[in-house]
LUMGUTOR-600718 format. One line per field, with one value per residue (C-alpha): residue number from 1; x, y, z. Coordinates in steps of 0.001 Angstrom, whole numbers, plus 500000, padded with zeros to 6 digits. Example, Ala and Ser with C-alpha at 12.3 -4.5 7.8 and 13.67 -1.06 7.14 Angstrom:
<rodos>
pos c(1:2)
c1 c(512300:513670)
c2 c(495500:498940)
c3 c(507800:507140)
</rodos>
This chain:
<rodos>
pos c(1:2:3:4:5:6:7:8:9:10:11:12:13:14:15:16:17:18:19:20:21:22:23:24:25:26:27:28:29:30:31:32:33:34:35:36:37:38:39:40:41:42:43:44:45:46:47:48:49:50:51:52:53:54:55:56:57:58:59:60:61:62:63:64:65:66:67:68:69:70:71:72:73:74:75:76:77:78:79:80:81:82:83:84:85:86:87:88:89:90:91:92:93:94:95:96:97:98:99:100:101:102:103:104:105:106:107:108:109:110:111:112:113:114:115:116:117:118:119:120:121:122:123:124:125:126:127:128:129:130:131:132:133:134:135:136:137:138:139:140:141:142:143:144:145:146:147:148:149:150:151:152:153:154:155:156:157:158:159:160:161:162:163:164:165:166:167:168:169:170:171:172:173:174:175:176:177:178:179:180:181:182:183:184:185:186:187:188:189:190:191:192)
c1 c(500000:501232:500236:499228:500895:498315:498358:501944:500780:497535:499932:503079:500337:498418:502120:503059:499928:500984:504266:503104:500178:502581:504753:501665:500869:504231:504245:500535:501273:504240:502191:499527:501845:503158:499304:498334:496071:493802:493221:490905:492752:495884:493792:492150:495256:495964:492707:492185:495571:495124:491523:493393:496004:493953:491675:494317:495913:493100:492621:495962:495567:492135:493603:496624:494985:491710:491633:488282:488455:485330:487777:490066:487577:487854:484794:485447:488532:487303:484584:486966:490145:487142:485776:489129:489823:486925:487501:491523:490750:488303:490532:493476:491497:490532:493661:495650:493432:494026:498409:498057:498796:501988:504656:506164:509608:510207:513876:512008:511234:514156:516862:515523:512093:513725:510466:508842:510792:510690:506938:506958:509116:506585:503828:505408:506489:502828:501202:503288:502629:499065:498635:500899:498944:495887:497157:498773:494941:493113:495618:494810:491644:491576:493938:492332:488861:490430:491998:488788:486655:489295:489492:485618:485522:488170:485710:487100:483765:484846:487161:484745:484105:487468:490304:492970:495305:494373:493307:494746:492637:492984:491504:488133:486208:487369:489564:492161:490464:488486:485643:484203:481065:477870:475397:472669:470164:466529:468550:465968:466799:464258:462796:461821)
c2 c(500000:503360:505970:509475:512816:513578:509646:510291:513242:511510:508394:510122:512188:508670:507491:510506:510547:506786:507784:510013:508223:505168:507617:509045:504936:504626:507582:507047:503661:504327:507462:505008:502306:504364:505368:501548:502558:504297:507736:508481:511532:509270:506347:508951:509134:505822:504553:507149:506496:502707:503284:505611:503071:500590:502952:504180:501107:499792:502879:502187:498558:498567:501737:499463:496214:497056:499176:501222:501226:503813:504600:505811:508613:512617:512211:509373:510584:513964:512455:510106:512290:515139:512817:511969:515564:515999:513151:514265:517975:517031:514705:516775:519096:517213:515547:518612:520211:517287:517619:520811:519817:518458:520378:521968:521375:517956:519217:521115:517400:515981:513108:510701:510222:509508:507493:510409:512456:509776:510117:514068:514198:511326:513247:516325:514510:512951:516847:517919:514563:514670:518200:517671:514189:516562:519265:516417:515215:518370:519248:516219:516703:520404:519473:516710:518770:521792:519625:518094:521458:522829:519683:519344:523242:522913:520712:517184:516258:512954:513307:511922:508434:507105:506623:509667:507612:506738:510370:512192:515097:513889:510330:509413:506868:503267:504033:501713:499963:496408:496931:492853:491508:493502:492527:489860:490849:492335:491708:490423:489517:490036:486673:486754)
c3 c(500000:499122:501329:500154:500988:503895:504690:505270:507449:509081:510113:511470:513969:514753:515569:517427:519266:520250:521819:523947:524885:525684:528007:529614:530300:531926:534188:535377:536183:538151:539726:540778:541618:544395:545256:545781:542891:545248:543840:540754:539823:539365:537585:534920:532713:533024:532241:529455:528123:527737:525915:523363:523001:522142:519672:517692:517286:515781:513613:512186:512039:509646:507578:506986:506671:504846:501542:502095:505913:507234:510205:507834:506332:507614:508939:511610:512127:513012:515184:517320:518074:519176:521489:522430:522914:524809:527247:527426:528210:530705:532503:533104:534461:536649:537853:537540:540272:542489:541450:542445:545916:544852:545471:541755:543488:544050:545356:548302:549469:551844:550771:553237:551513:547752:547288:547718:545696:542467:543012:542626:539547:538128:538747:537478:534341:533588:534449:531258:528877:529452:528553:525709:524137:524704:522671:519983:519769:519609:516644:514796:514902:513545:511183:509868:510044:508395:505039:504596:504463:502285:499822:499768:499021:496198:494563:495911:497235:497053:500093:502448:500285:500901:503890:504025:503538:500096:499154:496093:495062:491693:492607:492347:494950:494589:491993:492019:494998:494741:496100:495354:493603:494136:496132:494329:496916:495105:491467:489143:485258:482754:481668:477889)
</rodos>
């Protein structure tokens, strides 16, 4: 499969959306590791961050696998990372008004409590990651929003039939694509 310019695009975002998400994984569960698990602040990120995981993986796996994967279109694209937008703005909030009883120094904590110490720089470092996979999200989705307004406006109406990936302005739907057999279903052949 040979990706498109904005495939190229769509899929280095998905993947850098994935890195971050996988660090924001790693710090939450050492944050919550620490916690016993115990508060929800602390079990936000890493719940949200393992759903995201999992969704964009998937995204990624059907655009790959499947040649006219619906996932792959602007318009569920648009509609998931918003959500995910939604559901990432709303949870840092949240948890960063519970961090913000963590002290911003972690050096201001003494050398005898190093556990403690780890913990603070852990929760500093997942208070910046989340905020950043937020914003990496939230710029998908406006960028991926934005291209397809402009594309459809340019006259490319048929950006919304087909997977970004696959998308060349100068392309038309299932061009190039195997779509199968029709459907038989309510054919009927004229009997003479």
């Amino acid at each position: 499969m040979v990706l498109s310019p904005v495939g190229r695009k769509k899929t280095a975002g998905h993947v850098i959306f994935l890195v971050f998400d996988i660090i924001v994984l790693a710090l939450s569960s050492r944050v919550n590791q620490f916690q016993d698990f115990f508060y929800v602040a602390d079990l936000f990120p890493l719940a949200l961050s393992s759903v995201s995981l999992v969704i964009v993986t998937l995204l990624i796996t059907l655009d790959f696998c499947l040649d006219d994967s619906f996932t792959g279109r602007p318009q569920s694209e648009v509609g998931l990372f918003g959500v995910l937008s939604i559901f990432w703005l709303a949870f840092n909030a949240f948890s960063t008004s519970r961090w913000a009883q963590v002290p911003s120094q972690c050096k201001t904590i003494p050398q005898d409590l190093a556990d403690e110490r780890m913990w603070c720089n852990h929760v500093q470092a997942l208070k910046a990651f989340v905020w950043l996979t937020f914003l990496i999200c939230l710029r998908i989705t406006l960028f991926t929003l934005r291209f397809a307004v402009s594309q459809y406006k340019q006259g490319n109406k048929h950006i919304f039939q087909m997977p970004l990936s696959r998308y060349r302005p100068e392309s038309k739907p299932n061009e190039g694509v195997y779509t199968g057999r029709g459907s038989e279903f309510l054919q009927f052949e004229k009997l003479t």
